[in-house]
N, C-alpha and C positions, 0 to 999 in steps of 0.2 A: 438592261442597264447594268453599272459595273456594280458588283459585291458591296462596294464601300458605300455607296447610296441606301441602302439596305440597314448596312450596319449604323450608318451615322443617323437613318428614321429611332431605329429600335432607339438608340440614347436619347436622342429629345424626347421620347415619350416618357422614359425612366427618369428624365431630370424633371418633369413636368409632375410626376409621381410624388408623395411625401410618405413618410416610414406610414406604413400600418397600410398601406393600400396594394391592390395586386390587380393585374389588368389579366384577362382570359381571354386571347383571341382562337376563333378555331376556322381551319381550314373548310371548303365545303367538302361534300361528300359526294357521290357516285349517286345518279339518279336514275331509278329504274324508268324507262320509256315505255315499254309492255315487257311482258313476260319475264325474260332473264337479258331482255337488250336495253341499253343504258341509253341515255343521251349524253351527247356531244358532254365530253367534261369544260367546265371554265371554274377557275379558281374564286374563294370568293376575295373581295376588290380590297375590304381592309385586311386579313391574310395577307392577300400578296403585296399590298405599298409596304408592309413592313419587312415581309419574307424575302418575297421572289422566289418564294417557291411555289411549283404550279401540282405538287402531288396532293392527294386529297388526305382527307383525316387527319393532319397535322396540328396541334395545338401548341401555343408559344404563349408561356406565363411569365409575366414582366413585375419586378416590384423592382423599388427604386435603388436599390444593390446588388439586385441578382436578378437572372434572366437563365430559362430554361424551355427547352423543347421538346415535344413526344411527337417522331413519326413513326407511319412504318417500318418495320423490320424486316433488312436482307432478308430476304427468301427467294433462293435461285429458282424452284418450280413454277414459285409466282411469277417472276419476272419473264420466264419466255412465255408467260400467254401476253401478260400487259405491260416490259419494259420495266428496265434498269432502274430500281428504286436509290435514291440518293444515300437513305441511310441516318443512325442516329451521327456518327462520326464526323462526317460530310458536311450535315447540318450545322453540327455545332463547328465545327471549322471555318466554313463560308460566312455564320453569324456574328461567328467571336463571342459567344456563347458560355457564361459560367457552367452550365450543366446540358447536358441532353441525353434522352433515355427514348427505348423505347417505346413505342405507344401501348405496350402489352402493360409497362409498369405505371399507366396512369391513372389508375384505381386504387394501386397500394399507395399512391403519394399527394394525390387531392387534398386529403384532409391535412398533411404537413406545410401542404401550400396554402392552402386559407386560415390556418391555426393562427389567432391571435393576428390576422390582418383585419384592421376595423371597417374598410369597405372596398366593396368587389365592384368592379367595373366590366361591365360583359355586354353584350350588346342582346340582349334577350328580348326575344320575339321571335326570331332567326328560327327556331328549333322549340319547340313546349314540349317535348320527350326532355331534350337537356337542360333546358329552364327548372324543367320539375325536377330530376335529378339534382340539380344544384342547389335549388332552395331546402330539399330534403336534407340534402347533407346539411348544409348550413344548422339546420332547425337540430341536428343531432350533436355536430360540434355545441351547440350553445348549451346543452343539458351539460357539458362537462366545467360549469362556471367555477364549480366549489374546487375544483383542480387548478385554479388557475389560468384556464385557455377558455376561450372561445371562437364562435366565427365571427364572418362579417355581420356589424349591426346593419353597418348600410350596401345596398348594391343600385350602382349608376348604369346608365347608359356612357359609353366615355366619347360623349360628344366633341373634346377637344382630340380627339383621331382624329374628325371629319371638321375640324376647325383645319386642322395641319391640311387636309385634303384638300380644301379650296382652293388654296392659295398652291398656281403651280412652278415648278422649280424652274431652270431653262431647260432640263433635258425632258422635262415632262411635255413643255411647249414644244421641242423634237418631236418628241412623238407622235401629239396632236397635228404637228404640220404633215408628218409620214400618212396619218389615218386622213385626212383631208387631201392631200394627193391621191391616195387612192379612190375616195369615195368622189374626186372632180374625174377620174376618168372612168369610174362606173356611171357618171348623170351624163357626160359628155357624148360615151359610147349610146347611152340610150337615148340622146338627142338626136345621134346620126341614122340611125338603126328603126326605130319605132316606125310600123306603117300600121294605117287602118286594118282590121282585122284581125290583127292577132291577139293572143290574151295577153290578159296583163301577167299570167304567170310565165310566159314568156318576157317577157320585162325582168322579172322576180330573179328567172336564171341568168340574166344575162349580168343584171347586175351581181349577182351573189359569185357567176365566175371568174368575174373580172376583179372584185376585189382578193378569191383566193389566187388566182394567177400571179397578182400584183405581192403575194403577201402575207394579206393580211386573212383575221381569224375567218373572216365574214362577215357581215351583216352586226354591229355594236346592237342590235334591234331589231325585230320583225320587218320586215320590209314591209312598206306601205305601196302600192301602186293601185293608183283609185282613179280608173277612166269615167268619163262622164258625171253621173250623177252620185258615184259612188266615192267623190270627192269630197263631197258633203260629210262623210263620216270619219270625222273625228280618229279614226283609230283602226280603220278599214285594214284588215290584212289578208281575207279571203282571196283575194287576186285570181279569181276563177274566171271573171268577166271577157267577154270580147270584146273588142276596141271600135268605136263608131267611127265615121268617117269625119262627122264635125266634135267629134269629142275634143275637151282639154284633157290630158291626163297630169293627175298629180301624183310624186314619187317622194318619199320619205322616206331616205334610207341611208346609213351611214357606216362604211368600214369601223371595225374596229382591228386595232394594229401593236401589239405587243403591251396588248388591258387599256388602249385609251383609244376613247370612239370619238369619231365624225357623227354629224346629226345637222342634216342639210332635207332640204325640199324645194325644189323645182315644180312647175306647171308650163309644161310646152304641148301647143296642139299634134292633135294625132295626124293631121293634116302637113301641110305646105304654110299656113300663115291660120293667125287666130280669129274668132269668128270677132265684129265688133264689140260684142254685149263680153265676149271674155275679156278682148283686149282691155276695154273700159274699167272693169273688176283691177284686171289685173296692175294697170298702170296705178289706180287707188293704191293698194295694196302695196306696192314697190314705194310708194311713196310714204308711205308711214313706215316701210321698211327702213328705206335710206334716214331719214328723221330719228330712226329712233337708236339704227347705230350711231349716229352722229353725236346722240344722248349717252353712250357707252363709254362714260368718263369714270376715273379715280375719284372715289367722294360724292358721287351724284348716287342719289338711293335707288338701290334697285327696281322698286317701286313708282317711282318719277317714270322713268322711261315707259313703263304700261300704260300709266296715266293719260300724259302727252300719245302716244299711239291709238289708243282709246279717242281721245280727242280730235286725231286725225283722220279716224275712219269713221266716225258720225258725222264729222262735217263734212265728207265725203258723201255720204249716204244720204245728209240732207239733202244736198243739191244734187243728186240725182233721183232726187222724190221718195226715196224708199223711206224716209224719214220724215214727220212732220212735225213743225212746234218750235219753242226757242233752244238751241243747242244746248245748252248748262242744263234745263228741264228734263232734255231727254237723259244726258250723261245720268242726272243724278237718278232719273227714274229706271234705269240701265234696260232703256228700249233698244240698244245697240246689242243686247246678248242676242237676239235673234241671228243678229248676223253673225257676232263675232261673239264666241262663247269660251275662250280660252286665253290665259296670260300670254304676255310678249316675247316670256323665253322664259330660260330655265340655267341653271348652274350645268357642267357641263364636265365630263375629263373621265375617269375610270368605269364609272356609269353614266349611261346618256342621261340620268335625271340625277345627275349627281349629288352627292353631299352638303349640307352647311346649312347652314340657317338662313331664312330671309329674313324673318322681324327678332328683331333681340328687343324686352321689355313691350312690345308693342308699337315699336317704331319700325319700320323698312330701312336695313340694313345699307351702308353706303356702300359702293363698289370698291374696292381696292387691287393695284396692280398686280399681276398674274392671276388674277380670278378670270377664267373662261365659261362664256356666258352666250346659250342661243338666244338670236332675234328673229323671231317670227310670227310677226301679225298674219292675221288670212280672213277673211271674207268668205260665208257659206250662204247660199241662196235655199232652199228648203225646197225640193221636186215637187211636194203637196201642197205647199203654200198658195193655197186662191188667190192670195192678196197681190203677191210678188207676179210681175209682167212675167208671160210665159216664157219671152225668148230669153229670160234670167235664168229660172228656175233650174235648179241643178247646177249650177254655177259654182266651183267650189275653190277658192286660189288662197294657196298659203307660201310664203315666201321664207325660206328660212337661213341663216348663216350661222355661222359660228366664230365670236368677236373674242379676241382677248383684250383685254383693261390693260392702257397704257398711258396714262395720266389723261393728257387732253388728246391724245390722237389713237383713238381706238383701230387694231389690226383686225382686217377679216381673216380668216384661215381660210378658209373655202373662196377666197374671192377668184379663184380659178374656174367654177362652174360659172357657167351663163347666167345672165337674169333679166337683161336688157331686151325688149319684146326683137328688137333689130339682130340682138346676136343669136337667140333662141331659132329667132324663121331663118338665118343664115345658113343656122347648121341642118338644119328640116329641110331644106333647096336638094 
């Protein structure tokens, strides 16, 4: 994104600021994987909507008149092992930046920075080594009262960052279309490509090269690829399994593309065509799918739309036996978590479980324009279930997209992937 995107976050957050307050955001850090090898670096998500910057250890302190920066420091020996460091200079240039320093000087200047600001907003949890640190200092600044200075009395969470988050800009919506393009032709290819017998970790590579071929980082999330009865699991990412001959497989997996993910899930048989007992699953499923984007309106609560989907798939399940009694009874006795034991979707944009609140005061939040929001109902049959007919059992379908809020006409992003049982066995032919 261009520089000026950047700079013009950092101000709204400062004009949102009142004298005495000071916001601490800190960049992530290098994460050891074994021994001295690192994992993959990704930046962390609030860091960079304000930054764009993707180097680690950076801290950027904001009060509502001044704004300042601590990165690394040029070091030519460092940089030919890990690459051309930006710089304090750099930094404050690209930010438009009252002050920037090195990150060596940010122990002698902490305590200048929270002197006599009456509350700290930091997002603590992140790190309890720097949590402790900070409340320490704080509790040292406050012994100097009779001097006239102290720290912060209060320290928030600055939840209005992840208010601004929700709500996405049009080039954030770019992006989002970019990461959806690419994760429609990693489900696509694995629509054309999948045969009986292979694992699902071959699925895992096929998709994971296609989206870095295409671009993007990777995978916004573990890749889920869960054949047969290993669809049932919720959160399945072992993908060790071999692939049966009347298996469904379901695939949960989403590019993500310059820090904003896709979060899509398809169920296509491993076969040529689906068995009946999936089909029947499946077409349920779709159908509380389509309902419930159709509920993905401006001003409609978040929570309405579960509701109504919820609704859809018990009376579904009535009448095909697996449910018995009057429908409102069971709803309110929640005999339907058997089958379906998860909400309807989720906020969506820099992290796949994005930011923001859903109940404000103990209401469910209304939806508003440019909030992007997954929908996906799914249906889990239990392999051990005595009760459930056997040629269910293992049955696992969750249908997923990813809807942006546009008053009354809700936009798929993903409506480029399959979903229709007739396009799915087109591409399996």
């Amino acid at each position: 994104m261009d520089q000026s995107i950047f700079r013009k976050r950092i101000r709204s957050v400062q004009n949102l600021l009142k004298e005495g307050e000071v916001l601490l955001l800190f960049a992530a850090n290098l994460k050891i994987r074994n021994r001295d090898v690192e994992y993959k670096f990704r930046q962390d998500s609030d860091y960079y909507y304000l930054t764009g910057i993707e180097e680690e250890d950076g801290i950027l302190t904001l009060r509502r008149n001044h704004s300042a920066h601590f990165a690394l420091p040029k070091d030519k020996e460092r940089e030919i092992w890990t690459g051309i460091r930006l710089g304090k200079e750099e930094i404050g240039r690209r930010l438009e930046l009252d002050d920037s320093f090195d990150l060596s000087d940010w122990n002698s200047r902490i305590c200048e920075i929270l002197t006599n600001q009456f509350t700290l907003y930091h997002f603590f949890g992140k790190d309890r080594e720097r949590d402790t640190k900070l409340l320490d200092l704080i509790s040292t600044l406050n012994l100097r009262l009779r001097e006239g200075k102290f720290g912060p009395q209060r320290w928030e969470i600055p939840n209005f960052l992840h208010e601004m988050r929700m709500i996405k800009s049009p080039e954030e919506i770019e992006k989002l279309k970019e990461a959806s393009e690419i994760t429609a032709a990693g489900h696509k290819r694995l629509m054309r490509e999948t045969r009986p017998l292979m694992f699902e970790f071959e699925l895992e590579a096929i998709l994971e090269s296609e989206y870095l071929r295409l671009g993007a980082w990777g995978g916004g999330y573990g890749h889920i690829v869960a054949a047969g009865k290993n669809a049932t699991i919720l959160h399945y990412t072992s993908n060790r399994a071999r692939i049966g001959e009347t298996d469904a497989i379901l695939v949960d997996s989403g590019a993500e593309k310059d820090y904003y993910t896709a979060d899509v899930t398809r169920v296509f048989p491993a076969g040529k065509k689906f068995t009946s007992e999936q089909k029947t699953i499946y077409e349920l499923v779709l159908l509380a799918q389509k309902e419930a984007i159709a509920n993905t309106k401006s001003g409609v609560e978040f929570n309405f739309v579960h509701e109504k989907t919820v609704r859809t798939l018990a009376s579904g399940l009535k009448d095909l036996g697996f449910l018995k009694g009057e429908l409102s009874e069971l709803i309110e006795r929640g005999e339907f978590r058997r089958f379906y034991m998860h909400r309807t979707g989720h906020y969506l944009g820099m992290d796949v479980h994005d930011v923001g609140r859903y109940f404000e005061n103990g209401k469910s939040k209304p939806m508003q324009n440019g909030l992007v929001v997954t929908v996906e109902p799914g249906l889990y049959f239990d392999p051990s279930d005595e009760s459930i007919p056997e040629r269910f059992r293992g049955i696992g379908v969750r249908i997923e997209d990813d809807v942006l809020v546009n008053g009354e006409t809700p936009i798929v992003l993903t409506s480029g992937i399959p979903k229709e049982i007739g396009e799915i066995e087109a591409l399996r032919d």
